[in-house]
C-alpha positions in Angstrom: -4.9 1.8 -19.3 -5.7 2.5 -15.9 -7.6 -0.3 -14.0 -11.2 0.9 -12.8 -13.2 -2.7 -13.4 -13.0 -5.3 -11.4 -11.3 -7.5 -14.6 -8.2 -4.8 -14.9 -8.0 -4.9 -11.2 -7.2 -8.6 -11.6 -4.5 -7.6 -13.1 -2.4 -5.9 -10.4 0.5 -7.1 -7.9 -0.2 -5.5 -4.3 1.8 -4.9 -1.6 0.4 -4.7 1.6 2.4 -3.8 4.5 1.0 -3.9 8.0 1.6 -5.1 11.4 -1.6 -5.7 13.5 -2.4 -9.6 12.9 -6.2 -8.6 12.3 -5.8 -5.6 10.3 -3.6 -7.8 7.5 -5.8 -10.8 7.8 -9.1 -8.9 6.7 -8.0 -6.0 4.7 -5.6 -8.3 3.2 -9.2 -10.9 2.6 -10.8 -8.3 0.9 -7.8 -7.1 -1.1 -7.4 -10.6 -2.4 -10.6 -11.0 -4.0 -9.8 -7.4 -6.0 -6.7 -8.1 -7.3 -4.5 -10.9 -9.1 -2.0 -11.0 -6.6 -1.7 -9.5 -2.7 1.9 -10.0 -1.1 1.4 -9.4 2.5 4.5 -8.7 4.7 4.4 -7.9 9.0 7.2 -5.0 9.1 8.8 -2.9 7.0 11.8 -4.8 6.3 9.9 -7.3 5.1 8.2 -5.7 2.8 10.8 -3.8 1.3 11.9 -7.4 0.7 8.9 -8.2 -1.1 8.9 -4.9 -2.9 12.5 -5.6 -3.9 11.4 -9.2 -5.5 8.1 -8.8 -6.8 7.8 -5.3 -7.7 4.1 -4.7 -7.1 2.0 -1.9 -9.3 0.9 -0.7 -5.4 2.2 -0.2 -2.2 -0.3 -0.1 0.6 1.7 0.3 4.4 1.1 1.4 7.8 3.7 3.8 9.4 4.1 2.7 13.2 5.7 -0.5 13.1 8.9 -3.0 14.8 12.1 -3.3 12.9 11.5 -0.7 10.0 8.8 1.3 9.8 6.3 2.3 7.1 8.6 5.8 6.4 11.8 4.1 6.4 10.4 1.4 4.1 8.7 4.3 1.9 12.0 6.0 1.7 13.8 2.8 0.5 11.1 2.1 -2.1 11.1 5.3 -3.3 15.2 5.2 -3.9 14.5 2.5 -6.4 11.1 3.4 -7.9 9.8 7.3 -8.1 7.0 6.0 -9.7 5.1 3.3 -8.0 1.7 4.9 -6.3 1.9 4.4 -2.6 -0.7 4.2 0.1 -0.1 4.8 4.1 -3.2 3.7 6.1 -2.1 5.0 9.7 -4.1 5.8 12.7 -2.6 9.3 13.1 -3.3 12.8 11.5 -0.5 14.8 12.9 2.7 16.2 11.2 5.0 13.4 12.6 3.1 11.1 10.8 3.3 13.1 7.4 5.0 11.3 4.8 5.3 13.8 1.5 6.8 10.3 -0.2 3.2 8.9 -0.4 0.7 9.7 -2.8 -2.3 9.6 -0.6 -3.0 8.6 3.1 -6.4 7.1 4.6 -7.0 7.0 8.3 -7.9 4.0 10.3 -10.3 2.5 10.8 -10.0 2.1 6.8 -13.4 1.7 5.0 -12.8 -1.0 2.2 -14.5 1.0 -0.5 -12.5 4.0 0.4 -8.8 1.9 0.5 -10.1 0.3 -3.3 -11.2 3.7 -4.6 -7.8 5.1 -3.3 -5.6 2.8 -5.9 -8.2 3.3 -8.5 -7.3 6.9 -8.1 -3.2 6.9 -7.4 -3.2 4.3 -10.3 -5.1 6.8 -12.6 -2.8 10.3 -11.5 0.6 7.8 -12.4 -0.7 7.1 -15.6 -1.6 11.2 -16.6 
């Protein structure tokens, strides 16, 4: 059953993968309160670390950050599982930053309703 209420939501491990302090801390604030458990990682590398240990239901990520970035990590996640819905939130909207590994991409600055919406939806088109 795909989660669309705020009770299956509850439900779900979350990855969220992003470097900018303030992003993390308030997307990651509202995240919390959706789902049962957020993992929160600075850098790629750490949150293919996460990924690796936890195995979230979603992957949310930037793209432009130190030591491995968002594509790299993608890449690596996507060796292991071809099926877990990810989410790049990036600032840019040019081929360079296209990632065909991701199943949907928002653009910053990221509306909360729109980021919740999006794993409503890439949760729903993994389970058809």
């Amino acid at each position: 059953m795909t989660p669309t209420t705020a009770g299956e939501l509850q439900q779900l491990c979350l990855l969220y993968v992003e470097d900018e302090d303030i992003a993390r801390l308030s997307i990651g604030s509202f995240l919390r309160r959706q789902v049962g458990e957020l993992l929160l990682a600075s850098q790629g590398e750490e949150g293919l670390r996460l990924y690796q240990e936890k195995r979230p239901a979603v992957v949310i990520t930037d793209l432009e950050m130190p030591v491995m970035n968002g594509m790299e990590m993608i890449r690596r996640i996507r060796a292991l599982d071809h099926d877990i819905p990810i989410i790049i939130t990036t600032a840019y909207d040019d081929d360079a930053h296209y990632c065909p590994e991701a199943d949907m991409t928002i653009l910053k600055p990221i509306s909360f309703m729109e980021l919740l919406q999006a794993v409503k939806d890439c949760l729903a088109a993994r389970e058809k």
